[in-house]
MMTF fields as JSON, N, C-alpha, C and O atoms, coordinates in Angstrom:
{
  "mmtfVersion": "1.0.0",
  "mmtfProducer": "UNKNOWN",
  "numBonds": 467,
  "numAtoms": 468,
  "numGroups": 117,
  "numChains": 1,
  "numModels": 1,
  "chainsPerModel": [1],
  "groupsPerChain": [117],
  "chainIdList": ["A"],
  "bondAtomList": [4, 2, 8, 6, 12, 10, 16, 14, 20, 18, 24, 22, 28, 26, 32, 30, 36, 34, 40, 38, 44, 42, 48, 46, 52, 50, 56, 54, 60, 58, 64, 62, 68, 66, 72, 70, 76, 74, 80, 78, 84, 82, 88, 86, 92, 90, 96, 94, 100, 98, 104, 102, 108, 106, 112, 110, 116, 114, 120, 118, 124, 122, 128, 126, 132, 130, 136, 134, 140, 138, 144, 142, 148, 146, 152, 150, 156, 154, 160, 158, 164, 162, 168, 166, 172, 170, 176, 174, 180, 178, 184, 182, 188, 186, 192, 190, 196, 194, 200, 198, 204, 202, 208, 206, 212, 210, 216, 214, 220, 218, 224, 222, 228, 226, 232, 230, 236, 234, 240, 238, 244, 242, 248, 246, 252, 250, 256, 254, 260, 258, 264, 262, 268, 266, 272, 270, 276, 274, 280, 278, 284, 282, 288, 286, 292, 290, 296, 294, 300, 298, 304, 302, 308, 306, 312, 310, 316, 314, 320, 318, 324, 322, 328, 326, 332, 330, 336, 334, 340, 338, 344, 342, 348, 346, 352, 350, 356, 354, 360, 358, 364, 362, 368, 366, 372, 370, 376, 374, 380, 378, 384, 382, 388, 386, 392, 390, 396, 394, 400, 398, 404, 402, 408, 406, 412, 410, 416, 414, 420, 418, 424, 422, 428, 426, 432, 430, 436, 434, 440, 438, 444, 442, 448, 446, 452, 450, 456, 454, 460, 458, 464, 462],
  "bondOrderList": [1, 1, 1, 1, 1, 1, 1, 1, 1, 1, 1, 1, 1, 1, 1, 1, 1, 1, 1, 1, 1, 1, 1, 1, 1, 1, 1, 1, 1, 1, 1, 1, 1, 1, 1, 1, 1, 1, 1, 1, 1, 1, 1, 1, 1, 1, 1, 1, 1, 1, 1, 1, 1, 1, 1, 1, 1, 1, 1, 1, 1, 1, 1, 1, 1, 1, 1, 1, 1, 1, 1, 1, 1, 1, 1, 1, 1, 1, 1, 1, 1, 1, 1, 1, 1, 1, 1, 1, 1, 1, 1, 1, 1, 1, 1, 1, 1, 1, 1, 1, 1, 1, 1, 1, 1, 1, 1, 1, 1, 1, 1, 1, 1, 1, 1, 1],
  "groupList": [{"groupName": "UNK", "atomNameList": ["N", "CA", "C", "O"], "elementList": ["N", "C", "C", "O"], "formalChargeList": [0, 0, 0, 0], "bondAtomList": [1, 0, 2, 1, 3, 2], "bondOrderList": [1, 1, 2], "singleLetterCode": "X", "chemCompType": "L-PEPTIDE LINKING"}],
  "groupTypeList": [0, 0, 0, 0, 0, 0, 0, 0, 0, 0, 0, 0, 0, 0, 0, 0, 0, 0, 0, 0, 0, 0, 0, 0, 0, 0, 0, 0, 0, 0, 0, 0, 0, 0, 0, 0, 0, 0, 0, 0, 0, 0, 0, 0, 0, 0, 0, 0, 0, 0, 0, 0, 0, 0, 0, 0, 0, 0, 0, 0, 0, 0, 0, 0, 0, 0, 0, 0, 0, 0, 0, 0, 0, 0, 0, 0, 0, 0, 0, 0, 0, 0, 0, 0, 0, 0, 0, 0, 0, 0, 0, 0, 0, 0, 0, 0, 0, 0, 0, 0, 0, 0, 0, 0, 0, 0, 0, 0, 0, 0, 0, 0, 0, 0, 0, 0, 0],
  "groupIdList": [1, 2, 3, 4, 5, 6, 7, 8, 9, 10, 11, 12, 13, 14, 15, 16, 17, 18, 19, 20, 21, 22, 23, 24, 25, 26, 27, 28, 29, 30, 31, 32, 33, 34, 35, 36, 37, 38, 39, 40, 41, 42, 43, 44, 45, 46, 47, 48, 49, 50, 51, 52, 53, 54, 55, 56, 57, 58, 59, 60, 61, 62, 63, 64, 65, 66, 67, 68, 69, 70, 71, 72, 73, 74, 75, 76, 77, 78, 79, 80, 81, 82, 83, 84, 85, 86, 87, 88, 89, 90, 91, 92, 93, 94, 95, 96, 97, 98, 99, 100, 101, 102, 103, 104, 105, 106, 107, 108, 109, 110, 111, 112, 113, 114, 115, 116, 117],
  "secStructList": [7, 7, 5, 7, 7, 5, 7, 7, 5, 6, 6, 6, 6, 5, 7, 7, 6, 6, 7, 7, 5, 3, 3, 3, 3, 3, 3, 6, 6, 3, 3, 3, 3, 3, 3, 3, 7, 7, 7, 7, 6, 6, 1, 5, 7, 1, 1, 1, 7, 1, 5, 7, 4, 4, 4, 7, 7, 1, 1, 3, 3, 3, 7, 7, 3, 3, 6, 6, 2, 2, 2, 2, 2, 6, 6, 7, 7, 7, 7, 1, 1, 7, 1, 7, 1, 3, 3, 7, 7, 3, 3, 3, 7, 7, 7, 1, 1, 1, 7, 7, 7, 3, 3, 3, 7, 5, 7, 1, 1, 7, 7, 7, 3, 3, 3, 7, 7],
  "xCoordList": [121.211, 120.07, 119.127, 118.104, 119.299, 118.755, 117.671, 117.543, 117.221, 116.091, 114.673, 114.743, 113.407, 112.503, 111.102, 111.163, 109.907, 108.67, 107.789, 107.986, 106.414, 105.029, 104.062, 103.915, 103.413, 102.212, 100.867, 100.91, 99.789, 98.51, 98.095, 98.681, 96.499, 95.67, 94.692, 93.845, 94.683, 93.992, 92.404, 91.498, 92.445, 91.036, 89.819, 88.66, 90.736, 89.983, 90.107, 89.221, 91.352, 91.682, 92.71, 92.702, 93.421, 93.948, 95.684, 96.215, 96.431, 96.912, 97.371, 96.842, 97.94, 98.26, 98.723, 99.353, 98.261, 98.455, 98.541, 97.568, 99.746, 99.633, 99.999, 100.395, 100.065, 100.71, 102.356, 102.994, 103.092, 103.273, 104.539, 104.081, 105.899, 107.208, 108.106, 107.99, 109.123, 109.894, 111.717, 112.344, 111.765, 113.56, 114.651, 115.625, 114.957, 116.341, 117.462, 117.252, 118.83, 119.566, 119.546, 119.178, 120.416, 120.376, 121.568, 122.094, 122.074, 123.767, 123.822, 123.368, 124.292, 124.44, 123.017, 122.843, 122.124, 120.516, 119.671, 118.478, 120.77, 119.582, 119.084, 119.82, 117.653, 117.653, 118.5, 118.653, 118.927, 119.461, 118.481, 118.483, 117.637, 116.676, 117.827, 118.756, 117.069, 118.003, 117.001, 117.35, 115.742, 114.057, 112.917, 112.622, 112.524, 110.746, 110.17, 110.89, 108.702, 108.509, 106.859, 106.486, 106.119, 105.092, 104.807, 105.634, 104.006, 103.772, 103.173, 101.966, 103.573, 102.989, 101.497, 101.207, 100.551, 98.821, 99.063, 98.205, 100.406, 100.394, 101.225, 101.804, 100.965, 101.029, 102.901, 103.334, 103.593, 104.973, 105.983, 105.259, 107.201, 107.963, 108.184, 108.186, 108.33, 108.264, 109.908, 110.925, 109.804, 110.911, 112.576, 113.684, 111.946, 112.806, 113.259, 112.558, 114.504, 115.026, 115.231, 115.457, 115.022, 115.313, 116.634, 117.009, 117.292, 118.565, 119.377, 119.028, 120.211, 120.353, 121.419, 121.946, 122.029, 122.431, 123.967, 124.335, 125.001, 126.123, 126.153, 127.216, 124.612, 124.637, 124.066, 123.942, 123.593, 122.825, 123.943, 124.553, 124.436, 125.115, 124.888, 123.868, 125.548, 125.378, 125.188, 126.146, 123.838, 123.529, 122.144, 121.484, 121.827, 120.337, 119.421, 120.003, 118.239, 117.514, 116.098, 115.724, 115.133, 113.887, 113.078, 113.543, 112.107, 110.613, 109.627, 108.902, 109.494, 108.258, 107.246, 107.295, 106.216, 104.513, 103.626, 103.214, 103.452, 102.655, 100.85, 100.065, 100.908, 99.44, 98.41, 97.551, 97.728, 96.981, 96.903, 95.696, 97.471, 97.465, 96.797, 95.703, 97.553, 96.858, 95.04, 94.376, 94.74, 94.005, 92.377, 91.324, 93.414, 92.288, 91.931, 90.892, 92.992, 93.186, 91.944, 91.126, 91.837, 90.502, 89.468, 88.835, 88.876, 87.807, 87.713, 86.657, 88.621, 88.434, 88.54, 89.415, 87.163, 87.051, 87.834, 87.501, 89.223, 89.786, 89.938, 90.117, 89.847, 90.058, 90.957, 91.842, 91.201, 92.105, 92.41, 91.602, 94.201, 94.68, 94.741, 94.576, 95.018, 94.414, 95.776, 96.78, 95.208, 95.734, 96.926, 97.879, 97.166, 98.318, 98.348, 97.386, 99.549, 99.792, 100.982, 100.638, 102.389, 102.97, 103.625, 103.502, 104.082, 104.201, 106.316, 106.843, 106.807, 108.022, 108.601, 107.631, 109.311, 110.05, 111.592, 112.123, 111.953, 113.397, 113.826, 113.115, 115.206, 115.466, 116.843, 117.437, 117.605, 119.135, 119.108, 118.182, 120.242, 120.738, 122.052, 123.04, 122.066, 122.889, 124.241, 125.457, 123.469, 124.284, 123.546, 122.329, 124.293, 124.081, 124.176, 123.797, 124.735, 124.068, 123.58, 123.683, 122.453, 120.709, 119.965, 120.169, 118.767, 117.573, 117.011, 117.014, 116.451, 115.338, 114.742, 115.129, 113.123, 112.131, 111.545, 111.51, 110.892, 110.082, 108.57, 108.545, 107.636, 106.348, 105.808, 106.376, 104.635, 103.59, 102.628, 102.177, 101.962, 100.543, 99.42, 99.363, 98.383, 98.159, 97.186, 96.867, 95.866, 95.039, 94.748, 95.807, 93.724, 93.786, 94.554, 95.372, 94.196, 94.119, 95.623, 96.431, 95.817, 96.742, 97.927, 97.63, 99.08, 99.897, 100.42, 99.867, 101.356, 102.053, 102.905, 102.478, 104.626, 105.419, 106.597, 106.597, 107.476, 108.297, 109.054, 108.731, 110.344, 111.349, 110.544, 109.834, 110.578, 109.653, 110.63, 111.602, 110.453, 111.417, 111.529, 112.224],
  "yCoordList": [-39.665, -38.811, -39.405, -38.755, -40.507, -41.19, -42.312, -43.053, -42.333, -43.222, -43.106, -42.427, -43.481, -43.029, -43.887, -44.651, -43.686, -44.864, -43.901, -42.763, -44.488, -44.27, -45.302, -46.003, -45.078, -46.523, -45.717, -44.501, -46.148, -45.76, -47.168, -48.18, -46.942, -47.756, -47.752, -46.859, -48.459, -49.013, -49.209, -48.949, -49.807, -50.103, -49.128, -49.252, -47.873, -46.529, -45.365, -44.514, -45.308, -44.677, -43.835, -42.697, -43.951, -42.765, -43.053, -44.053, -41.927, -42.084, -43.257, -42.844, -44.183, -44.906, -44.33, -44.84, -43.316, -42.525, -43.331, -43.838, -43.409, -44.204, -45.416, -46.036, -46.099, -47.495, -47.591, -46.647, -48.461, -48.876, -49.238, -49.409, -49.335, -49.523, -50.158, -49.705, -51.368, -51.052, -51.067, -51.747, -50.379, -50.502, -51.097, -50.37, -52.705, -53.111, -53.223, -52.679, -53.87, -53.719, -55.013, -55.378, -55.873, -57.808, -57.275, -56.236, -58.847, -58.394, -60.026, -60.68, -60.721, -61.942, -63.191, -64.302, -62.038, -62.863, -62.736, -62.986, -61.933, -61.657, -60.062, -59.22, -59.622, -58.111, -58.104, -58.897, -56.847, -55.923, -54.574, -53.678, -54.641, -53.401, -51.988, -51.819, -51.008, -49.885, -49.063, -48.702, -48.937, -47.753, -47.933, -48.129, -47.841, -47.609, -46.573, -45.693, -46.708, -45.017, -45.466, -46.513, -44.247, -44.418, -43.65, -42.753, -43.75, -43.422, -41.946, -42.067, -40.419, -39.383, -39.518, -40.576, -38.367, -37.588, -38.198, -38.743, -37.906, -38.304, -40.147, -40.618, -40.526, -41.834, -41.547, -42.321, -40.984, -40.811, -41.328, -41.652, -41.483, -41.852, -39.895, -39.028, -39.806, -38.979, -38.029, -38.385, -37.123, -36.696, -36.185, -35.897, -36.289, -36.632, -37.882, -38.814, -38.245, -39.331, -40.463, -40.213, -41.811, -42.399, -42.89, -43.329, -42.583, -42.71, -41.256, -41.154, -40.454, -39.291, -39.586, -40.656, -38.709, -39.119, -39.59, -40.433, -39.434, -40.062, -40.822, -41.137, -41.595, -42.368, -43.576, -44.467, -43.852, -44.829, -45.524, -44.835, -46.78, -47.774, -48.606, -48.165, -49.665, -50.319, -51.75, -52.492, -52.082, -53.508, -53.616, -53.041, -54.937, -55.191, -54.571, -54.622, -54.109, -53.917, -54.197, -54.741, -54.209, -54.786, -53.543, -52.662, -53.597, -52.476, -53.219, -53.858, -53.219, -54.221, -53.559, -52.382, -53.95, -52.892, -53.608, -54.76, -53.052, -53.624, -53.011, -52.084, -53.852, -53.895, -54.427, -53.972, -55.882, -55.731, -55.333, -55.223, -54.934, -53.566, -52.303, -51.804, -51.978, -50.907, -50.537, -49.501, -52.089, -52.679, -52.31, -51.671, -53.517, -53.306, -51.658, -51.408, -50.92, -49.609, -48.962, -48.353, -49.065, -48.632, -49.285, -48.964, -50.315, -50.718, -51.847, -52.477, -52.245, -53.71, -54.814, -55.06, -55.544, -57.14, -57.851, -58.551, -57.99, -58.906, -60.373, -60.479, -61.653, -62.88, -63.115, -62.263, -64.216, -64.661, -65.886, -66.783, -66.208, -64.823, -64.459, -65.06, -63.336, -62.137, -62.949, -63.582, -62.554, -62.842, -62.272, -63.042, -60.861, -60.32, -59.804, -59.687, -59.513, -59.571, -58.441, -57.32, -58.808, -57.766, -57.919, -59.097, -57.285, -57.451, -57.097, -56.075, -58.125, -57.744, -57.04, -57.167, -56.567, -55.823, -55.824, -55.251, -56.507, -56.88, -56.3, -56.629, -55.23, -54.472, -54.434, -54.639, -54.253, -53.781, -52.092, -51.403, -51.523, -50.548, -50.714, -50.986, -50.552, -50.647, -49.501, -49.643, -48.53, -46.809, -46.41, -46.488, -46.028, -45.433, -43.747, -43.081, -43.266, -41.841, -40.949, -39.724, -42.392, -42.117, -42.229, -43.116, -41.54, -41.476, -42.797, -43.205, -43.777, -45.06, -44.358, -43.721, -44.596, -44.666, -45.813, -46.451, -46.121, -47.78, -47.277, -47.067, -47.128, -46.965, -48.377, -49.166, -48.523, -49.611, -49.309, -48.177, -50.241, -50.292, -50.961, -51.964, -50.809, -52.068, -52.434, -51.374, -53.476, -53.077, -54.636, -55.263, -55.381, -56.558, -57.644, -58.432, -57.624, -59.222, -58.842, -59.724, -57.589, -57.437, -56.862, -55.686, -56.884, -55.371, -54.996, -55.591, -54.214, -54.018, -52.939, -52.205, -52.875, -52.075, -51.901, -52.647, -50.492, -50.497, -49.823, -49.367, -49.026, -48.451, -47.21, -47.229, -45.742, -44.701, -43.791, -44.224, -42.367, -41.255, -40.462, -39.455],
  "zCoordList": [35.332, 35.564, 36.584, 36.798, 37.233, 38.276, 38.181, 37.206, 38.846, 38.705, 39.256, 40.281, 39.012, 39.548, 39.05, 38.086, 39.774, 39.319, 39.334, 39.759, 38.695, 38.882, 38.404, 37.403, 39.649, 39.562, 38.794, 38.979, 38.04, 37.823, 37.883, 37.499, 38.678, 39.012, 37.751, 37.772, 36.853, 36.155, 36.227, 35.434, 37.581, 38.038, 37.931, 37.536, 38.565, 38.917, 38.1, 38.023, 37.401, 36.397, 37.126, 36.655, 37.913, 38.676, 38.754, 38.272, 39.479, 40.017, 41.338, 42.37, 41.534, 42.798, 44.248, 45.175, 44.088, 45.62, 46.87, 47.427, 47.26, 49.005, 48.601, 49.588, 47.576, 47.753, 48.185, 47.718, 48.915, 49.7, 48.403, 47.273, 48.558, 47.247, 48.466, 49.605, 48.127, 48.239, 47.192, 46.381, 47.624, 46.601, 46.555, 46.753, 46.267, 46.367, 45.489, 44.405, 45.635, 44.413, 45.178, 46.294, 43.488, 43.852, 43.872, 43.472, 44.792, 45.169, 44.935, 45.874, 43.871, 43.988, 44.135, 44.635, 43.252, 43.664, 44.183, 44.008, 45.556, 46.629, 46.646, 46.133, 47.328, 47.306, 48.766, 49.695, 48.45, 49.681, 49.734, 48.889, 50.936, 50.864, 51.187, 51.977, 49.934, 49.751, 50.985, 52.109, 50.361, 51.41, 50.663, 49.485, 51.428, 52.012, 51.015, 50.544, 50.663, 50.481, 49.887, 49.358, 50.214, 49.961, 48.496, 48.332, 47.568, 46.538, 46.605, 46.818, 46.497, 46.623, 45.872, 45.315, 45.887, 45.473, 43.707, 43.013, 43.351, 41.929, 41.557, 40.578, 42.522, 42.093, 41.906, 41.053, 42.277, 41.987, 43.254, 44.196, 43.533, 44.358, 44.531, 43.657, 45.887, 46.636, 46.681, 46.086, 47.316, 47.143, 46.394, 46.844, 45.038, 44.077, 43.688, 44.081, 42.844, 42.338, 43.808, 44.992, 43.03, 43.944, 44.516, 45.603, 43.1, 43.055, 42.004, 40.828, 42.472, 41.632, 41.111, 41.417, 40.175, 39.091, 39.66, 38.842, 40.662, 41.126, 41.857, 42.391, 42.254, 43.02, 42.563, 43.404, 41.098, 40.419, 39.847, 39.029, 40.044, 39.887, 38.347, 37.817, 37.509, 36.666, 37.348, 37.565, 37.676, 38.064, 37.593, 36.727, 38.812, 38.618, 40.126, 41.21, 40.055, 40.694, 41.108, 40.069, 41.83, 42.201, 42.724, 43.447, 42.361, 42.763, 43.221, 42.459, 44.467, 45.502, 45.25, 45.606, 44.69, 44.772, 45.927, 45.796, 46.724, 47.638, 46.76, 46.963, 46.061, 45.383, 45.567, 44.812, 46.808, 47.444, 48.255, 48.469, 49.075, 50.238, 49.501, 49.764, 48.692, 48.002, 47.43, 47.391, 47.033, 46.672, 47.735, 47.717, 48.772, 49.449, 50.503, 51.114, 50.416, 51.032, 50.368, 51.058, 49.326, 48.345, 48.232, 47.227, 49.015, 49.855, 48.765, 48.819, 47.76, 46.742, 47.751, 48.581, 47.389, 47.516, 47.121, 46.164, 47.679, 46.908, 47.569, 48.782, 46.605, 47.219, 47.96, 47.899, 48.917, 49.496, 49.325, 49.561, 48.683, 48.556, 47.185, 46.124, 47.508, 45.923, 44.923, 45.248, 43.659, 42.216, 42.406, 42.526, 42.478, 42.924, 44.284, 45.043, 44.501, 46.258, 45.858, 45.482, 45.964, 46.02, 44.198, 43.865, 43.342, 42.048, 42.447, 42.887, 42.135, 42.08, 40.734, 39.986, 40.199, 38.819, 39.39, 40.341, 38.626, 38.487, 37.137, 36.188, 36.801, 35.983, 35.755, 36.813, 34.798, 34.47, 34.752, 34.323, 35.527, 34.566, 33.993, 34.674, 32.753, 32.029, 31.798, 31.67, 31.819, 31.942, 33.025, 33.191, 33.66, 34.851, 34.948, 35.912, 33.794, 33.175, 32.905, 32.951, 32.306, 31.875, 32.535, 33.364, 32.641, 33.219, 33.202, 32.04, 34.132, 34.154, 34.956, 35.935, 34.19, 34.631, 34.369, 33.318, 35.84, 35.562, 36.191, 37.404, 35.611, 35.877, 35.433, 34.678, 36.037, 36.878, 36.264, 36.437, 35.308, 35.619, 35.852, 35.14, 36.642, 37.315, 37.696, 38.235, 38.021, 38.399, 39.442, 39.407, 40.284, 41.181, 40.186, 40.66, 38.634, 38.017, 37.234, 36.942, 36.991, 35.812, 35.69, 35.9, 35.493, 35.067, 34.205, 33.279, 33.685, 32.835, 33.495, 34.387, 32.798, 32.977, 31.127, 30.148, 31.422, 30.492, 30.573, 31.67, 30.179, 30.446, 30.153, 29.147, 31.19, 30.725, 30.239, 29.618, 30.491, 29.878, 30.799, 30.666]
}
């Protein structure tokens, strides 16, 4: 059923609109960048799945948050250099089947994530 994210900014209470993702699969450790993509008005990955449902593999994968970029895009003071910078998420899929959702949440000092629905 593919795969797919959403960030909420904590800070502001919102949506993460415009932050900055990127998507790899590990191939032996390393990422291999899959794309780019900016976070749509609802804090969502754009365009549908990021991966649809015959094309989502059984491995491991990585979600780049470019979160002081984001940060400071929204006029935050942040130190240099900031507490967080880019937040990596490294993940299994296990069935490749099922729907993963990995949503973000996040704010300069903090985050949290979990398998969504």
């Amino acid at each position: 059923m593919g795969l797919s994210t959403h960030v909420l900014d904590t800070m502001h209470g919102t949506p993460a609109a415009g932050m900055a993702v990127a998507l790899y699969t590990m191939q032996g450790g390393q990422p291999a960048l899959v794309r780019r993509f900016v976070l749509n008005a609802d804090g969502r990955n754009p365009d549908g799945p990021l991966y649809k449902d015959a094309e989502l593999r059984q491995g491991t994968y990585r979600l780049a948050f470019d979160v002081a970029g984001y940060f400071r895009g929204k006029g935050v003071a942040l130190p240099e250099p900031p507490f967080l910078d880019q937040v990596m998420l490294d993940f299994g899929i296990a069935r490749p089947q099922e729907h993963y959702h990995v949503p973000l949440l996040v704010s300069p000092w903090s985050y949290s994530t979990y398998r969504g629905s």
